[in-house]
DOTORKOL-541773 format. One record per residue: residue number from 1; residue in three letters; x, y, z of N, C-alpha, C in turn. Coordinates in steps of 0.02 Angstrom, whole numbers, padded with zeros to 5 digits. Atoms other than C-alpha are relative to their C-alpha. Layout:
NUM:ALA:X:Y:Z:X:Y:Z:X:Y:Z
...
//
This chain:
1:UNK:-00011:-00055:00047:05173:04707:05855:-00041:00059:00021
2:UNK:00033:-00036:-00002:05125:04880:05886:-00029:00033:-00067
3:UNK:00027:-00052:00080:05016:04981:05734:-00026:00048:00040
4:UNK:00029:-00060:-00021:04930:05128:05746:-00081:-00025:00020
5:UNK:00098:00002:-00016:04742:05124:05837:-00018:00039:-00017
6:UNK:00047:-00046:00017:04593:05211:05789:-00019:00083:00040
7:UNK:00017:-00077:-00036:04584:05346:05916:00070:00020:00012
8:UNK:-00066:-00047:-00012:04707:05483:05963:00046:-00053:00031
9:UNK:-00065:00023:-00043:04869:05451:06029:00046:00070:00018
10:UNK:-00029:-00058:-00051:04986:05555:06148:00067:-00012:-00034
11:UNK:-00082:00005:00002:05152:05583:06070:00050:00034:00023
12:UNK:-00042:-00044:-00053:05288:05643:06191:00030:00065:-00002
13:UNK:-00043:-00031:-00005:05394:05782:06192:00078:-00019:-00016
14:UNK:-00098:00042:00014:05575:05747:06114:00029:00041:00051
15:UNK:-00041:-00040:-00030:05702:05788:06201:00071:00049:-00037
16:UNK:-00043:-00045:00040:05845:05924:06153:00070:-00044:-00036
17:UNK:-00064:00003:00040:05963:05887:06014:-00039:-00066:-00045
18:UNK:00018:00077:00039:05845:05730:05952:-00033:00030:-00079
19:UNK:00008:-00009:00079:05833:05713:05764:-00056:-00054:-00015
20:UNK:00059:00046:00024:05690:05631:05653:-00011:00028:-00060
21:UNK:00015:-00015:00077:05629:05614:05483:-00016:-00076:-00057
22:UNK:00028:00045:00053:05561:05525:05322:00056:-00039:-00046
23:UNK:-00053:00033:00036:05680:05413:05226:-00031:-00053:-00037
24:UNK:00039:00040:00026:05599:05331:05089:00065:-00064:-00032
25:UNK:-00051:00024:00026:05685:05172:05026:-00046:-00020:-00065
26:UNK:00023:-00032:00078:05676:05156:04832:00067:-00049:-00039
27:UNK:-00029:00052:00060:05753:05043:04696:-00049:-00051:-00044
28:UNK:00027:00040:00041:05716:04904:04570:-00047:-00050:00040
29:UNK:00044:00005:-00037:05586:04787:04616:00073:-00084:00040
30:UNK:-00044:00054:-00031:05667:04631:04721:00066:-00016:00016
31:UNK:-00077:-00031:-00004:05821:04714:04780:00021:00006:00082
32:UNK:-00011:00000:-00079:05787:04689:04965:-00043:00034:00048
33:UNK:00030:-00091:-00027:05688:04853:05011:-00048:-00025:00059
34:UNK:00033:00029:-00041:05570:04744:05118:00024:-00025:00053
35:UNK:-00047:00034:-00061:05695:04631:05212:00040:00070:00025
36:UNK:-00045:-00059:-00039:05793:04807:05238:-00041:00037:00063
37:UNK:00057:-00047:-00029:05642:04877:05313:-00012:-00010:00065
38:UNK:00036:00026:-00049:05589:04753:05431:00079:-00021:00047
39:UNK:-00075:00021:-00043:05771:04712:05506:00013:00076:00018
40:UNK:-00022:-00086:-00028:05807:04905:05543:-00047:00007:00036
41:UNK:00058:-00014:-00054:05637:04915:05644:-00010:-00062:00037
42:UNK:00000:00059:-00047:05655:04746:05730:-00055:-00038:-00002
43:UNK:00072:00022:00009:05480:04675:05660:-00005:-00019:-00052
44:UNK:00014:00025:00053:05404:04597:05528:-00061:00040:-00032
45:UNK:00058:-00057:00035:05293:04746:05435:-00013:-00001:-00052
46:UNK:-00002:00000:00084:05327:04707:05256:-00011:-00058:-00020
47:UNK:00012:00067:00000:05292:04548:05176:00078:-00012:-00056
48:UNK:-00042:00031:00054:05461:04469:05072:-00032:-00059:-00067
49:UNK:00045:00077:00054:05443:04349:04920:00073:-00003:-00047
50:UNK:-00049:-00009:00086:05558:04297:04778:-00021:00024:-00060
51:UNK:00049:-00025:00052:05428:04357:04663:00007:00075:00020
52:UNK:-00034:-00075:00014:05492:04539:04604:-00046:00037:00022
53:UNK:00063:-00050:-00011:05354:04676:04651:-00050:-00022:00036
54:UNK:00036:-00001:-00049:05288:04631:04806:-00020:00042:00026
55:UNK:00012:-00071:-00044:05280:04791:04893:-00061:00029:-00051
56:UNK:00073:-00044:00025:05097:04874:04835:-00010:00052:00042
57:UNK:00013:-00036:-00017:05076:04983:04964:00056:00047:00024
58:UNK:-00037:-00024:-00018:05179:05114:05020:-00006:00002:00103
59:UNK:00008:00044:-00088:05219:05043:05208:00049:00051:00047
60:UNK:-00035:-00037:-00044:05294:05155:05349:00032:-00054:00046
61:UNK:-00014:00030:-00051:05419:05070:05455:00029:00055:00063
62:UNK:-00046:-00069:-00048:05474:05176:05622:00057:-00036:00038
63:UNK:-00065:00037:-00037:05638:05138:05694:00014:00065:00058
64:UNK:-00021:-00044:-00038:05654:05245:05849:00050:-00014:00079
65:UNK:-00028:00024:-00055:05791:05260:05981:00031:00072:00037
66:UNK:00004:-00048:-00035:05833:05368:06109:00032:00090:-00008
67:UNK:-00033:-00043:00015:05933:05494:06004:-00060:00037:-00059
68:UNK:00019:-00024:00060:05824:05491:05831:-00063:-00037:-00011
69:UNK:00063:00051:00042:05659:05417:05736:00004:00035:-00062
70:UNK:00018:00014:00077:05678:05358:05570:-00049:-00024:-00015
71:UNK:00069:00057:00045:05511:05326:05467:00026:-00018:-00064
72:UNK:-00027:00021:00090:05567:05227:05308:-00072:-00005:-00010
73:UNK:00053:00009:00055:05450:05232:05172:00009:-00058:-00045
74:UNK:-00008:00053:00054:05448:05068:05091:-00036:-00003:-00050
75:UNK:00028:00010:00044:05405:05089:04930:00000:-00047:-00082
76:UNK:-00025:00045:00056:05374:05001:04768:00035:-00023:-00047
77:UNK:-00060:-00007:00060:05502:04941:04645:-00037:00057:-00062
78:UNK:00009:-00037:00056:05516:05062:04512:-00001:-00037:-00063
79:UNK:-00026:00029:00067:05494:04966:04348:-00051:00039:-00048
80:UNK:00010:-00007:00056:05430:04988:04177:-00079:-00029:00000
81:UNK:00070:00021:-00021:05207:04959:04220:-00008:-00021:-00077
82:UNK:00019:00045:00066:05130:04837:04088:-00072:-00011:00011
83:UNK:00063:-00017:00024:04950:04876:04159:-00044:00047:00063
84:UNK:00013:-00081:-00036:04870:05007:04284:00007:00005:00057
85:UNK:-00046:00018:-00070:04911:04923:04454:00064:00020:-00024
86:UNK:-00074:00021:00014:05073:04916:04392:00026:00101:-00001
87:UNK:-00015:-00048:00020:05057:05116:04324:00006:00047:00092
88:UNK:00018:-00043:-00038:04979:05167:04495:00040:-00015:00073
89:UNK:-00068:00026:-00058:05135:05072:04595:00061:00051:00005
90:UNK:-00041:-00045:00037:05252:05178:04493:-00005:00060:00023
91:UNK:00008:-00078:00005:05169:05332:04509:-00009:00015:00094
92:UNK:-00002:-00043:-00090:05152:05324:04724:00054:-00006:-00002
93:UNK:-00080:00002:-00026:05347:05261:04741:00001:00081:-00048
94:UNK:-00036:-00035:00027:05392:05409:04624:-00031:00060:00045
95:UNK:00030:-00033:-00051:05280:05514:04744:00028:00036:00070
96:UNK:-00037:00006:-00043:05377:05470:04879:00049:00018:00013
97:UNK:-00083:-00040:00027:05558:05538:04821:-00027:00063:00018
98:UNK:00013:-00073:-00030:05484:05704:04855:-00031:00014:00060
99:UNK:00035:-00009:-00057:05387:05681:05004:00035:-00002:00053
100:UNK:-00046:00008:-00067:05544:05648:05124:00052:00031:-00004
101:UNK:-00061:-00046:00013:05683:05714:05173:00057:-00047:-00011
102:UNK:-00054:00040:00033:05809:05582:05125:-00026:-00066:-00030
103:UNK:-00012:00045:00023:05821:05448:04994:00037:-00062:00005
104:UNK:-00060:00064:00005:05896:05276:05027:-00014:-00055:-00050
105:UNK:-00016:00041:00058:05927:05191:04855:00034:-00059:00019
106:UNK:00008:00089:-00007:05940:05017:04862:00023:-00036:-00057
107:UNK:-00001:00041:00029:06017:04915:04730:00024:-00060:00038
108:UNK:-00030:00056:00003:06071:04733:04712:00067:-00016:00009
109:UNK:-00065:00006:00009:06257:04745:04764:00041:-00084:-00021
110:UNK:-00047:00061:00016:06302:04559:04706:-00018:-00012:-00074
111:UNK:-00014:-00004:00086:06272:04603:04508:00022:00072:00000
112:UNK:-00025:-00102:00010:06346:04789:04424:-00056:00030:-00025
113:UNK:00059:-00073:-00014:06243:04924:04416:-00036:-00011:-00089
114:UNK:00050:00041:00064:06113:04869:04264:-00047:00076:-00037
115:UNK:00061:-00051:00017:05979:04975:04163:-00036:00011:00031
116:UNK:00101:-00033:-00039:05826:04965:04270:00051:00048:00062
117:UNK:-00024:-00041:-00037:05969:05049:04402:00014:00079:-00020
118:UNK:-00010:-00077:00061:06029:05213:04278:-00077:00001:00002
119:UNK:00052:-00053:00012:05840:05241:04261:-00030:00031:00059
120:UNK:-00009:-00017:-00061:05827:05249:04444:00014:00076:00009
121:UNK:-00035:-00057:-00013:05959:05367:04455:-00024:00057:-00043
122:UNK:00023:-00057:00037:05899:05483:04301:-00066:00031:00041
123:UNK:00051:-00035:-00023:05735:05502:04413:00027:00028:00040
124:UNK:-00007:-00043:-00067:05825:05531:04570:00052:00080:-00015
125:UNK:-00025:-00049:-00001:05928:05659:04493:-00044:00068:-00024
126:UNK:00045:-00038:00012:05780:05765:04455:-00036:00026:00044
127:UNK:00018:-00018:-00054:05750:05776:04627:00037:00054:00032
128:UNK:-00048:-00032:-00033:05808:05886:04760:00013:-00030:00065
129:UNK:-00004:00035:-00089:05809:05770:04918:00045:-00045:-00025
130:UNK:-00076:00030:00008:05965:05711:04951:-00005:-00074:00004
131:UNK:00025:00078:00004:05989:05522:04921:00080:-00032:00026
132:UNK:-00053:00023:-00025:06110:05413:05009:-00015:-00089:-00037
133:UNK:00013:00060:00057:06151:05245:04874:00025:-00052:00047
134:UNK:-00029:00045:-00022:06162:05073:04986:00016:-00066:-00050
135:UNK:-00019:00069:00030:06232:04916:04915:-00010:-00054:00035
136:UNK:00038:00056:-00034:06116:04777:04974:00043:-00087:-00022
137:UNK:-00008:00059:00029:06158:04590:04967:00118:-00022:00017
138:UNK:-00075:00018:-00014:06357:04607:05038:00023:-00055:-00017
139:UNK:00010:00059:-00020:06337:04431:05087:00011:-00040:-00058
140:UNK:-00015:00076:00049:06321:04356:04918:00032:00031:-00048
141:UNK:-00082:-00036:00020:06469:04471:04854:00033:-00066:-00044
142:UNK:-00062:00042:00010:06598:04357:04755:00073:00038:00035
143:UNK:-00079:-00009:-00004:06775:04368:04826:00025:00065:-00018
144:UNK:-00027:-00051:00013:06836:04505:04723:-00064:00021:-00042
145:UNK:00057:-00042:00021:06702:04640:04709:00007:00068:-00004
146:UNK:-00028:-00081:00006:06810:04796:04693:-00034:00023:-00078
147:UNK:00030:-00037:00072:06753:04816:04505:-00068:-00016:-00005
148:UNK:00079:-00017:00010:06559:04784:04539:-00011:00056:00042
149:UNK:-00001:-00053:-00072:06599:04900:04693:-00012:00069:-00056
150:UNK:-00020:-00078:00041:06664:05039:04565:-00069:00022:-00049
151:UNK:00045:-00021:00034:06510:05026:04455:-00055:00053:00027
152:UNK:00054:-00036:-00038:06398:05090:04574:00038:00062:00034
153:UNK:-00065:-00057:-00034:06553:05219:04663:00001:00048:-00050
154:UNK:-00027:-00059:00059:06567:05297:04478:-00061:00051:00018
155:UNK:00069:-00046:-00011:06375:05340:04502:-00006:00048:00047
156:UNK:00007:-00031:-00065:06376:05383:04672:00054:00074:-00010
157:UNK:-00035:-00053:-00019:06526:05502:04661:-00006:00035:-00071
158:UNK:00025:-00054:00044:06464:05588:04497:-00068:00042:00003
159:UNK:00061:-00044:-00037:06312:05630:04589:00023:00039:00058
160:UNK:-00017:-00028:-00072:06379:05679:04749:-00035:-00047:00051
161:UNK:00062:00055:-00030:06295:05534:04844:00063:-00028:00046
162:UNK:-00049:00041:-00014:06387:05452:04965:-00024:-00074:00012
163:UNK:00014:00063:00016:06364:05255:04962:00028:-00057:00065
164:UNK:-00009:00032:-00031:06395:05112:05063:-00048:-00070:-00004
165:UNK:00021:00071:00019:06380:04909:05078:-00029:-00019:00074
166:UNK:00068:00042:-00044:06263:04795:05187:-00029:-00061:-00019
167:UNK:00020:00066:00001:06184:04643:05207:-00081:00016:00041
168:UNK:00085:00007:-00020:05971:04652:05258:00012:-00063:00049
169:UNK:-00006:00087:00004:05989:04447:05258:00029:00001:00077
170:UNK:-00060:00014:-00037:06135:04451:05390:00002:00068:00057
171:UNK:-00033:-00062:-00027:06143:04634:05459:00050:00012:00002
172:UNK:-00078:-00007:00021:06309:04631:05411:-00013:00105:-00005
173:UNK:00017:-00073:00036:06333:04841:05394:-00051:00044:00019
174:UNK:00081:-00028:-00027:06148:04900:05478:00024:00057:00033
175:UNK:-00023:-00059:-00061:06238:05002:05605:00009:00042:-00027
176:UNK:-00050:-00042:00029:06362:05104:05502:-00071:00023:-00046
177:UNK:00021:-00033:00072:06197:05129:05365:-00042:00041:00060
178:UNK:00063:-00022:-00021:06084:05173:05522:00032:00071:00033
179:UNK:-00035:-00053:-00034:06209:05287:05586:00017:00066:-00068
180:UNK:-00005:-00049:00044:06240:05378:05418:-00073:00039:-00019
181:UNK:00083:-00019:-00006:06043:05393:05402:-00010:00053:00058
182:UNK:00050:-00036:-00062:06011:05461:05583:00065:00085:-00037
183:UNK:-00045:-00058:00027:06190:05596:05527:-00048:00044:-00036
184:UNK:00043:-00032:00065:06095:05665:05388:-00087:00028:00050
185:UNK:00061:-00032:-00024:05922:05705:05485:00005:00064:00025
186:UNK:00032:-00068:-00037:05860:05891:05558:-00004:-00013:00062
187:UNK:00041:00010:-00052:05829:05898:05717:-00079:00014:-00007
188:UNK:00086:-00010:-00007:05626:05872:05762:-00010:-00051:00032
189:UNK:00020:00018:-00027:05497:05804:05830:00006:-00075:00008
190:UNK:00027:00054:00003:05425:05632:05885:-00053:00021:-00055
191:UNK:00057:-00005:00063:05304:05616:05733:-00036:-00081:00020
192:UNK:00041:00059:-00027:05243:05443:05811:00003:-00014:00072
193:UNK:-00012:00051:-00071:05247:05351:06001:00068:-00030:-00009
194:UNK:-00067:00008:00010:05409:05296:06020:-00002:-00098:00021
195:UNK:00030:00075:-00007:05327:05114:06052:-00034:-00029:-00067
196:UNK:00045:00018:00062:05252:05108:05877:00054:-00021:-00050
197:UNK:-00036:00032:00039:05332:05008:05743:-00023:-00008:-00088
198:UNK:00010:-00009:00043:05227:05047:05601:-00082:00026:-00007
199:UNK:00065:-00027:00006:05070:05152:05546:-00050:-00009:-00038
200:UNK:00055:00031:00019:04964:05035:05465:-00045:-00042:00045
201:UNK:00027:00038:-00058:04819:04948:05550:00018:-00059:-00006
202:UNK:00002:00049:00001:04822:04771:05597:-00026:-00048:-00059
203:UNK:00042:00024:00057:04710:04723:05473:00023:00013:-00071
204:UNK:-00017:00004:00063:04790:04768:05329:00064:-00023:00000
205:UNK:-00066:00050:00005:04973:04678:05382:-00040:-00065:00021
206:UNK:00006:00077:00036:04851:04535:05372:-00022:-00019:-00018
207:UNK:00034:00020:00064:04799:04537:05230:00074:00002:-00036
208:UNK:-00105:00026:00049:05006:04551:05163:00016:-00050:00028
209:UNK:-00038:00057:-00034:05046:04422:05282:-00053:-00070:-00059
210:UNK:00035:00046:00034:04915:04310:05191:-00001:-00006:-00095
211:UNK:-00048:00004:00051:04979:04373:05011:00063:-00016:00018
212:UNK:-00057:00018:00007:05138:04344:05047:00000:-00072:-00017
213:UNK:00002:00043:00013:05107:04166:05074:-00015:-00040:-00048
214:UNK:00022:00014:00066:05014:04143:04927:00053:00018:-00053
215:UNK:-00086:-00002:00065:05168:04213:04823:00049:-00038:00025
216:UNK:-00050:00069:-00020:05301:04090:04904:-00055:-00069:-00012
217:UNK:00013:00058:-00008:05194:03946:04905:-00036:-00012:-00087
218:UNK:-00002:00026:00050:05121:03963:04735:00032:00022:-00068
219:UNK:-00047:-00022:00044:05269:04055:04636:-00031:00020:-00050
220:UNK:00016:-00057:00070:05251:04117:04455:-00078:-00007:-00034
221:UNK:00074:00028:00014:05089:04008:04449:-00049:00063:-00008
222:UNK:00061:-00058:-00017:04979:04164:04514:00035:00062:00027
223:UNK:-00053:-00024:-00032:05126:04296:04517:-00044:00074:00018
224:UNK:00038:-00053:-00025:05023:04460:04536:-00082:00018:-00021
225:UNK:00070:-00009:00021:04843:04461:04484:-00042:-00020:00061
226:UNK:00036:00038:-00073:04794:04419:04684:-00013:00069:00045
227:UNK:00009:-00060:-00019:04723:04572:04779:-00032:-00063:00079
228:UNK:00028:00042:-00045:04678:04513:04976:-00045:00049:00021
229:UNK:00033:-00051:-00049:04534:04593:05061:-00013:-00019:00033
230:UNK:00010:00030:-00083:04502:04567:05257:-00081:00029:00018
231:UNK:00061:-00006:00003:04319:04548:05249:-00052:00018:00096
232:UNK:00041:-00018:-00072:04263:04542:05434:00063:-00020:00055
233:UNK:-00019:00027:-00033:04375:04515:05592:-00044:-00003:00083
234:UNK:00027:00021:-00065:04298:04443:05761:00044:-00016:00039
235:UNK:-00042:00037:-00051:04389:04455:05918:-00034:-00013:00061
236:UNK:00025:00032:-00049:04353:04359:06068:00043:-00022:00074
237:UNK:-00055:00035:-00049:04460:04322:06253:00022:-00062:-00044
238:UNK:-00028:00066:00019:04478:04147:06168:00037:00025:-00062
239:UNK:-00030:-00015:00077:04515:04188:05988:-00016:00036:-00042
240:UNK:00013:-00051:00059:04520:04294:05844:-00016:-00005:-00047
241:UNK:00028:00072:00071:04422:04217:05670:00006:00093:-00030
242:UNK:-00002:-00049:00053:04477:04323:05533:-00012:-00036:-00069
243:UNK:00021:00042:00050:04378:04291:05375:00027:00074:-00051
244:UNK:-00055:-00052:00066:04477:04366:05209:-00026:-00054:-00068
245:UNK:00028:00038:00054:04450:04341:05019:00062:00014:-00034
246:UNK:-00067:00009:00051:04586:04292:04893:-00043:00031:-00075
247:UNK:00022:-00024:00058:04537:04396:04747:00038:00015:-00076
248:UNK:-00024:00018:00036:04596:04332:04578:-00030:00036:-00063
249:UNK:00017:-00032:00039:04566:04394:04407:-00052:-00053:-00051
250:UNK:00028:00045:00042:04540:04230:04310:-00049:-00065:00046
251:UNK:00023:00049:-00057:04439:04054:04355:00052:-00052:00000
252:UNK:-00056:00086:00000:04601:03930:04306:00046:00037:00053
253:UNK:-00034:-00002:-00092:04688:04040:04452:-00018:-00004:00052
254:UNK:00065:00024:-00089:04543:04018:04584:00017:-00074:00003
255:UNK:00002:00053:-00015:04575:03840:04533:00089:-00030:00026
256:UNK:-00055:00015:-00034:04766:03847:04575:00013:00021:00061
257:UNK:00005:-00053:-00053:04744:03954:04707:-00017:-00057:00047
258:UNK:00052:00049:-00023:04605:03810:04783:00040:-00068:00000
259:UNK:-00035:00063:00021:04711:03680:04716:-00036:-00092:00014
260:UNK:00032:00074:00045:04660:03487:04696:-00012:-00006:00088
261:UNK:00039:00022:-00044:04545:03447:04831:00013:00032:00063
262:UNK:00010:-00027:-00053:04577:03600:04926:00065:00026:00041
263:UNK:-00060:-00003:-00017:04754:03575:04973:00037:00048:00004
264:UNK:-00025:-00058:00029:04837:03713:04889:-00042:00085:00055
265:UNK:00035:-00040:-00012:04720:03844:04979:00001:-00019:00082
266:UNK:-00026:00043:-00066:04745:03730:05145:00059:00033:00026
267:UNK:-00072:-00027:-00015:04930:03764:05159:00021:00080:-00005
268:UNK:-00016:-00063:-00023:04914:03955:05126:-00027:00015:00062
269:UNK:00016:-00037:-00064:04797:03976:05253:00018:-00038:00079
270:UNK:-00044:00028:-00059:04897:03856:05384:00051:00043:00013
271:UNK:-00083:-00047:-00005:05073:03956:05354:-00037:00071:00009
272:UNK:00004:-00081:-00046:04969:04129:05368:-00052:00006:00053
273:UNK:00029:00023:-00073:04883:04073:05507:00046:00013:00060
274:UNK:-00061:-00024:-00047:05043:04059:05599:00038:00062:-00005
275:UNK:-00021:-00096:00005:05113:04229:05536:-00050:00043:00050
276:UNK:00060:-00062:-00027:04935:04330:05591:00007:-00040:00096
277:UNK:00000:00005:-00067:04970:04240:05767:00049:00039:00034
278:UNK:-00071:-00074:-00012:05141:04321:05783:-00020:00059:-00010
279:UNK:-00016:-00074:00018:05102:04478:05714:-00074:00010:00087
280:UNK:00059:-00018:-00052:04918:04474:05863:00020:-00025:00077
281:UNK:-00036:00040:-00056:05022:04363:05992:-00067:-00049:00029
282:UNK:00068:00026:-00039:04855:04258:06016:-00022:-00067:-00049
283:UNK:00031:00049:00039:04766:04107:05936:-00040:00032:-00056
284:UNK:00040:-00033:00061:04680:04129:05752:-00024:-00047:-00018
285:UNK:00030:00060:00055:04557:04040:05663:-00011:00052:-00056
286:UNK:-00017:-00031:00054:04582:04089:05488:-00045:-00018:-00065
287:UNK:00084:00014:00039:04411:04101:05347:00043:00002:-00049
288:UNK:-00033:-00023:00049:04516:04100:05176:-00088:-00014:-00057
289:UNK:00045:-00013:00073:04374:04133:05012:00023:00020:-00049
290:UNK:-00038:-00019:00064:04426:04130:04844:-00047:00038:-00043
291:UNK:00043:-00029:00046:04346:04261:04726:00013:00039:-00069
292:UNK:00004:-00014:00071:04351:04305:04528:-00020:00075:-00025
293:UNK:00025:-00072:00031:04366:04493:04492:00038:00020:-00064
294:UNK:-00031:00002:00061:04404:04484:04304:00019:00085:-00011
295:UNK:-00054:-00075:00013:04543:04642:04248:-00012:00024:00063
296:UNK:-00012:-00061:-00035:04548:04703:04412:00055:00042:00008
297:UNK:-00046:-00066:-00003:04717:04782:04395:-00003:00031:-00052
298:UNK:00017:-00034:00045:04643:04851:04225:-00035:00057:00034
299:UNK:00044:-00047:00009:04522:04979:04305:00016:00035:00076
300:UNK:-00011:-00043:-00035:04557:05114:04425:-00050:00002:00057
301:UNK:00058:00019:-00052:04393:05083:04514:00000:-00036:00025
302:UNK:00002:00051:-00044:04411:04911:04549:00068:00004:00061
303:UNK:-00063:00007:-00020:04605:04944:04602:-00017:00043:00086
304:UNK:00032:-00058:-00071:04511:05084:04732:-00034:-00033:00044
305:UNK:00050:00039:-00051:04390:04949:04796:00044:-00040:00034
306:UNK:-00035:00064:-00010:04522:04826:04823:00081:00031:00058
307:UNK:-00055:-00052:-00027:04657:04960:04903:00045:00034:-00004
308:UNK:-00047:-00025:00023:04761:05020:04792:-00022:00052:-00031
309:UNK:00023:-00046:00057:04735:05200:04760:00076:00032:-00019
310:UNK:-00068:-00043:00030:04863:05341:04688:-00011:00035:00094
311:UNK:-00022:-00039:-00065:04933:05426:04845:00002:00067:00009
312:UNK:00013:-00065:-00006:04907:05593:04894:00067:00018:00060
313:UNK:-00026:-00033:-00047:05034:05706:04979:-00003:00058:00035
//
């Protein structure tokens, strides 16, 4: 995987007629926006889950090819915050709609266009950056989907939006969405290396790679009250020992987290063990520590210590 390093970098000269630009993607929370992300840039940058509101940070993926570079903005589901993580998720995705030059809306195309979608749209129509509406999830379509098709078509063509279906899962559709995406860009610069695949450091895709696992492996048990921080990493010719802390709110989730004689806490850090090898291409020995920071998505301070601030543009 390439990220961005700490010191400068040389970014080329485009050549004439090449286009580029910001394309944030944006919808409800567990609608794909992650798997879309990481299949259009050929990498694994985002972490997936079945557990709704994974995405916390706002993650750059770059997809660049010899004509254009797209940076998607993967940002957080938009929902309804129930406590100040939740407010200060809300308030960077909504951030984001203005910060690029095109929108790619994201619903669920294998249900019809729902409430948490209309409130979507009431924000994006308050915008002025143009938004192009995909229909994720082709794949698990029923048979006849002309009238879930139309729900989302009424929207689209009473906005002026034009729309289109896809599959993340499958790439069913990728081409035709990546080709209506690059259409729509300005011509400009390289804004990254044309070798770079995303502009976060190493260290903080693994600390998602190591949430992630912890949300698949222990589901609704410990669904978001888990903040990871990547306490020290040591690299070495032989190997790389990265010691990280699982930071929980309560002590009966340190103890599911830890699970019965260790186990439970075993198997996350086996499965993101093997992720952080892929993402470094090298051997890992992997420190997991469980630690008790009661309300931390209550307080704006702790949410700042831990990495979640409000976003600045």
């Amino acid at each position: 995987m390439t990220s961005l390093p700490a010191d400068l970098i040389t970014v080329p000269q485009a050549p004439p007629g090449f286009k580029s630009g910001f394309v944030a993607i944006v919808g409800r929370p567990n609608v794909g926006k992650s798997t879309l992300m990481n299949t259009l840039v050929g990498q694994k940058i985002a972490i997936t889950s079945p557990v709704a509101q994974t995405t916390r940070n706002r993650l750059r993926g770059i997809l660049t090819t010899d004509q254009q570079q797209i940076i998607f903005v993967d940002t957080p589901g938009i929902h309804k915050p129930h406590h100040e993580l939740g407010r200060v998720l809300v308030q960077n995705a909504r951030a984001a709609i203005d910060a690029v030059d095109l929108i790619l809306f994201v619903v669920d195309g294998s249900v019809e266009l729902g409430g948490g979608d209309r409130f979507i749209v009431e924000l994006l129509k308050k915008s002025k950056t143009p938004v192009l509406l995909g229909l994720n999830k082709a794949d698990q379509q029923p048979e006849e989907a002309e009238a879930m098709d139309r729900t989302y078509a009424d929207v689209a063509d009473a906005e002026g939006w034009a729309w289109g279906k896809f599959s993340a899962l499958t790439g069913e559709g990728l081409t035709e969405l990546q080709g209506e995406l690059g259409d729509r860009l300005e011509p400009g610069p390289y804004y990254y290396p044309p070798d770079l695949v995303t502009d976060q450091p190493e260290r903080f895709i693994m600390g998602e790679l190591i949430r992630e696992q912890l949300l698949l492996l222990t589901r609704q048990e410990v669904p978001h009250s888990v903040a990871i921080t990547i306490d020290r990493v040591e690299e070495s010719p032989e190997i790389t020992r990265v010691h990280a802390a699982i930071n929980v709110e309560r002590g009966s989730q340190k103890g599911i987290v830890i699970g019965k004689n260790g186990a439970m806490l075993k198997a996350i850090g086996t499965a993101a063990r093997e992720q952080i090898q892929k993402l470094i291409a090298g051997p890992v020995y992997l420190d997991l520590f469980v630690r008790v920071q009661p309300k931390w998505r209550q307080s704006r301070l702790r949410l700042a210590e831990l990495g979640y601030r409000v976003e600045q543009d």
